[in-house]
N, C-alpha and C positions, 0 to 999 in steps of 0.2 A: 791085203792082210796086214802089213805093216801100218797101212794109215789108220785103220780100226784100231791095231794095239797101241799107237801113238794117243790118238783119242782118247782110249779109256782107261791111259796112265796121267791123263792130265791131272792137274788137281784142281778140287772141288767147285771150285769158283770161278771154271769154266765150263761148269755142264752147261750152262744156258748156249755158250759159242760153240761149242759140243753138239747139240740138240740140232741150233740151224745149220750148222754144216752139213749133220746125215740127213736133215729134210731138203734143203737144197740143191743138191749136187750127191749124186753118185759113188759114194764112198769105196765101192766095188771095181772103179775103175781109176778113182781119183791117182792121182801121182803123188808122191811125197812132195814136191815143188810146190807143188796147188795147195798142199794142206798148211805148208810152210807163210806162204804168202799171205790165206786166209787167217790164221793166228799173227802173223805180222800185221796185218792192215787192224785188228782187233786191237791188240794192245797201241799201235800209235794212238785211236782213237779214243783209248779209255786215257793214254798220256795226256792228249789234249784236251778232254773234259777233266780231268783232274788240275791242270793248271787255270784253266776257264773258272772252275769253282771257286781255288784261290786265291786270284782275282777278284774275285767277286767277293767274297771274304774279307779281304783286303780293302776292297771301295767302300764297303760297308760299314767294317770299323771305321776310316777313318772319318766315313761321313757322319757316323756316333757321335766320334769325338768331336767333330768340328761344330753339331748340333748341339752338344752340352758345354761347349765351351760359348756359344752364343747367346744361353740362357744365362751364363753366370754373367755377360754382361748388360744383358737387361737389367738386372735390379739391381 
């Protein structure tokens, strides 16, 4: 009972982690540990595609710049 009303106090932009939890796994028996864990392993992995993105972001611009600074020295 507690894990279901944890669940459906999350906010919005977890119902997708919401959704696979209750189809996975057993919400009726789960432990709060388990639901804990499952939401911790969640966010590490959205932390490390958000700094991966960054990165990349990052590479990106500077390989812009370093391609437009190339062309100003062609001509």
């Amino acid at each position: 009972m507690v894990v279901e009303k944890v669940l459906k106090s999350l906010n919005p932009k977890f119902d997708f982690i919401v959704v696979a939890i209750e189809e996975a796994k057993d919400i009726t028996t789960m432990k709060i540990e388990e639901l804990q864990c499952s939401l911790e392993a969640h966010e590490i992995m959205v932390v490390n595609k958000g700094s991966e993105r960054s990165n990349q972001h990052a590479l990106q611009a500077q390989t812009s710049k370093k391609d437009g600074n190339s062309k100003n020295f062609k001509k």
